[in-house]
N, C-alpha and C positions, 0 to 999 in steps of 0.2 A: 406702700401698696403692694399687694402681691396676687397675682392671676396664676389660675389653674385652667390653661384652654382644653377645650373639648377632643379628645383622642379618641383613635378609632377603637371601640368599644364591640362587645358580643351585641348583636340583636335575639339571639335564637339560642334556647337549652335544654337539652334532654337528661334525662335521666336513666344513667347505665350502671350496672351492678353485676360480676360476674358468675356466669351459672352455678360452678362447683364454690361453693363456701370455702373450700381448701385454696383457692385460688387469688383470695386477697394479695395477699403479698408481691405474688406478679403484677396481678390487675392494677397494682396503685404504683407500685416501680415503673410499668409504662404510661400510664399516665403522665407521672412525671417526667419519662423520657419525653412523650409529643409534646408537653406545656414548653420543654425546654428547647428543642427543635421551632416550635410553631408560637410565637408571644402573642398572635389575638385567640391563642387558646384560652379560658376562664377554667380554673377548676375548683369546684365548690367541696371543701370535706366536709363530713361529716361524721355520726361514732361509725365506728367500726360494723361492718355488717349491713348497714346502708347505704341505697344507692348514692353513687357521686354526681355529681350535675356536672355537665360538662355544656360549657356556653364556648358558642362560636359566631362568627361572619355571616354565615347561611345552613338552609336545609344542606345544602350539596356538602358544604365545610364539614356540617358535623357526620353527613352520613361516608364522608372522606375517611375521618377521622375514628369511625368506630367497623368501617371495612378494614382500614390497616392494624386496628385490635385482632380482629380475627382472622386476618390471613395472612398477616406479617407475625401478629406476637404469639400466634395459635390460641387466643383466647376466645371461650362462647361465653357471649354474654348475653343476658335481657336488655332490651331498651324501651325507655319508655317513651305515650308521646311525648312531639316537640313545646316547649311552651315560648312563647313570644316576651320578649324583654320589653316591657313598658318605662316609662320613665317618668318625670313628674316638674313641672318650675310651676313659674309664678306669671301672673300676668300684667298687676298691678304694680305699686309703689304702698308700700306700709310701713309705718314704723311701731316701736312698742319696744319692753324693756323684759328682761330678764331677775330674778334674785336667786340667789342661794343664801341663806341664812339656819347656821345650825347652831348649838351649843350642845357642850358634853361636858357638864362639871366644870371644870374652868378654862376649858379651851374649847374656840368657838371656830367659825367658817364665816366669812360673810365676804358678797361679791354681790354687785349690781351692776347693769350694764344697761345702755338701751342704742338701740341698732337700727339704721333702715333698711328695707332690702328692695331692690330696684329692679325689674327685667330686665333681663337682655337677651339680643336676637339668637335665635335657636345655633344650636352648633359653637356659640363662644366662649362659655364656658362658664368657669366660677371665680369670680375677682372680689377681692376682702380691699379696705379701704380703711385706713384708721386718722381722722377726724377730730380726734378727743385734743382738748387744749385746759391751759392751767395744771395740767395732772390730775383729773377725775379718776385716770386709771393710770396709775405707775405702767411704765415701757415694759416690763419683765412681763408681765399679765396681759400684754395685748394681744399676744403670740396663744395664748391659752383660749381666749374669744374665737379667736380666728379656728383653732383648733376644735374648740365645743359645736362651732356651729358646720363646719364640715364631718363632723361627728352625726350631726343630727340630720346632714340631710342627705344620710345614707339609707334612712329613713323614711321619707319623705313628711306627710301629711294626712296624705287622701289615701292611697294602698300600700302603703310600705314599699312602694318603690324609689331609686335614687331619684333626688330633686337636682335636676343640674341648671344652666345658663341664666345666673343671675348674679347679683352686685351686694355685696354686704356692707355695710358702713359703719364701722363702729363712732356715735354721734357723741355719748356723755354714760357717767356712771359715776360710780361711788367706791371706795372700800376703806379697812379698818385699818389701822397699822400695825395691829398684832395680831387681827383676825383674818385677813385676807393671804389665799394663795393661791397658786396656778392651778391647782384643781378644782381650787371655789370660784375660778374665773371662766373654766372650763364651763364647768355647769351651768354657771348665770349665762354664759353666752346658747350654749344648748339651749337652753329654755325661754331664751329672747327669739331663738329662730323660730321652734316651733312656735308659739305667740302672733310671731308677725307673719310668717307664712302663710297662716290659715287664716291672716286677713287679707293678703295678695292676692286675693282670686286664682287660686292652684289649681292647676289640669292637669289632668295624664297628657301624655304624649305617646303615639303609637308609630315605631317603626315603617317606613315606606318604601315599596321597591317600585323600579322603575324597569320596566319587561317591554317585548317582544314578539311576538308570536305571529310564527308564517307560516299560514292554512291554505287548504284551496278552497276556490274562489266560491264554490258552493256549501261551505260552511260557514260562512264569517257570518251571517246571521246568529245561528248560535254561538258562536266566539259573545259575540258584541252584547247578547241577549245573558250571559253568565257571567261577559265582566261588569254590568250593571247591576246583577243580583251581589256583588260583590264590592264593592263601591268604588270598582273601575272608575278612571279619566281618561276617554280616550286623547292622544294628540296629533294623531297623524295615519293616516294611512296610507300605504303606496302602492303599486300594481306590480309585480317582479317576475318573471317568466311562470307565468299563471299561475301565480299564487299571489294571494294578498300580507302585506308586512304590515300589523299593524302596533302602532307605541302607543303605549300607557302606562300608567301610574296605576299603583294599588298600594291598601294596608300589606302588610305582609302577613296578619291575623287572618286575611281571607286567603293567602295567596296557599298554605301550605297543603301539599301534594299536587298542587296545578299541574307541574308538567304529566303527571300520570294521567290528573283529571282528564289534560282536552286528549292525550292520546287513543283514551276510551271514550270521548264524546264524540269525535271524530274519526275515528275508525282509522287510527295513526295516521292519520294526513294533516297532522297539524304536532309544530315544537315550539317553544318558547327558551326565552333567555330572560334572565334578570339581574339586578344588581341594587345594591343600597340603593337607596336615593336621599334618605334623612328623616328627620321626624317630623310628627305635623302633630297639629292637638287631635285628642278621639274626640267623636262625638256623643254628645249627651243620650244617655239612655235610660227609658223610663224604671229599671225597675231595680236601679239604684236609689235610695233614699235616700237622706240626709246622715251627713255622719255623725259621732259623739263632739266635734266641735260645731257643726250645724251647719258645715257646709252640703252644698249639693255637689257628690261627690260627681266630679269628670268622668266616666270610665268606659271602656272601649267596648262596643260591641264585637263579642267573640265568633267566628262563623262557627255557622252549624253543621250537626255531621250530614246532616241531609245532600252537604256541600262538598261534601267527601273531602275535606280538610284536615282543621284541627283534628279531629276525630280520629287520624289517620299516623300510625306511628310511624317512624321509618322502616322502612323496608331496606333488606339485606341479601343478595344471591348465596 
């Protein structure tokens, strides 16, 4: 048996790319310097000439990290907006099997496998599980399963986002004794996950911060009134030398530019603070359809720019 627990991961990614075209070579040299200084740094390449994705912790992480581009490395660069890390598991128990079968003149591929995959509680991560008896699947090829299917669920299902916090079993299968190898074992297991996956009832999951925000005492009407149009939970609120501290929970999809938002809602008499808090499932939205495997796809309600958020890229002095 072997587990992959759930590490602290990027929630949040923008898109940076430096102004002068002649400038690549620095631009990507310090990149690599802050990846290697700062490890929940994410940095995504791409070819040459376009922008890099840089995924971090939070708003404030990344707009950290592209302030010390320009004032430390003397780099201008464009940024673009933030986009929010989605994620994706499973919510049921499914089973179902996998094949690869090829031939090519007279040497073949053949690999079969069949797997359960199991939920498990958010945050724990990905654990593989090998079950097989008699020798359905030689020991050399188990390791290949295991590999195919964390392959696949880089992937996910529903949006191409990573599938995490669940159980894989490998149960029975089949192979050839001259046709079968770790790369055809590979595949049959890739192609058992997606199979079984998209019968687990799969959801996105949407990043959650957990904030702060201490206004005076004749605002918190509209505090309370804009964290509801955002799908605020309030938990608490307290009275603190005339000002109100109030705690909640939010997406972090609604949350981004907040602290600018209430400082202009409130006529700077109000600051907030936040921090991870974990993932939750998003909620259904009508005007996702059904996908090419027919499921209804989960997917998160993005805020609007009406909300002076997402819409809103980072800002730089």
């Amino acid at each position: 048996m072997s587990e992959s627990k759930a590490q602290s991961r990027p929630i949040i990614s923008v898109a940076v790319s430096p102004r002068n075209n002649r400038g690549w070579e620095k631009f990507l040299e310090t990149l690599r310097q802050l990846a290697h200084e700062d490890p929940t740094i994410r940095i995504e390449k791409r070819a040459m000439g376009e922008p890099i994705v840089i995924s971090g912790m939070s708003e404030l992480h990344l707009r950290g990290i592209c302030d010390r581009i320009v004032h430390e490395y003397k780099i201008e660069i464009d940024v673009g907006e933030p986009e929010v890390i989605y994620l994706e598991t499973i919510q049921n128990q499914a089973e179902g099997e996998g094949k690869f079968i090829r031939q090519a003149g007279g040497h073949g591929w053949y690999a079969h496998v069949k797997i359960r995959l199991e939920p498990r509680e958010l945050g724990r991560g990905y654990e593989f599980a090998d079950q097989i008896t008699d020798g359905a699947v030689p020991p050399q090829f188990v390791e290949s399963v295991n590999s195919g299917i964390q392959e696949a669920m880089k992937a996910g299902v529903l949006d191409r986002r990573e599938m995490v916090d669940l159980r894989a079993v490998l149960c029975d299968g089949s192979y050839h004794e001259s046709d079968s190898n770790e790369f055809a074992f590979k595949i049959a297991g890739s192609e058992a996950f997606i199979a079984v996956a998209a019968k687990a009832n799969p959801v996105l999951l949407e990043p959650m911060m957990s904030a702060k925000v201490i206004v005076a005492e004749e605002y918190v009407g509209v505090i309370i009134g804009d964290l509801n149009r955002r799908r605020g939970l309030i938990k608490g609120m307290d009275y603190n030398q005339g000002s109100q501290v109030i705690d909640f929970s939010a997406p972090l999809a609604e949350m981004l530019g907040y602290a600018i938002h209430i400082r202009s809602m409130t006529q700077g008499r109000a600051s907030c603070s936040m921090q991870f808090a974990g993932y939750a499932v998003a909620p259904l939205t009508e005007r996702w359809g059904d996908d090419e495997a027919g499921i209804t796809a989960n997917k998160p309600k993005g805020p609007t720019p009406r909300r002076g958020s997402a819409s809103a890229p980072l800002e730089f002095e």
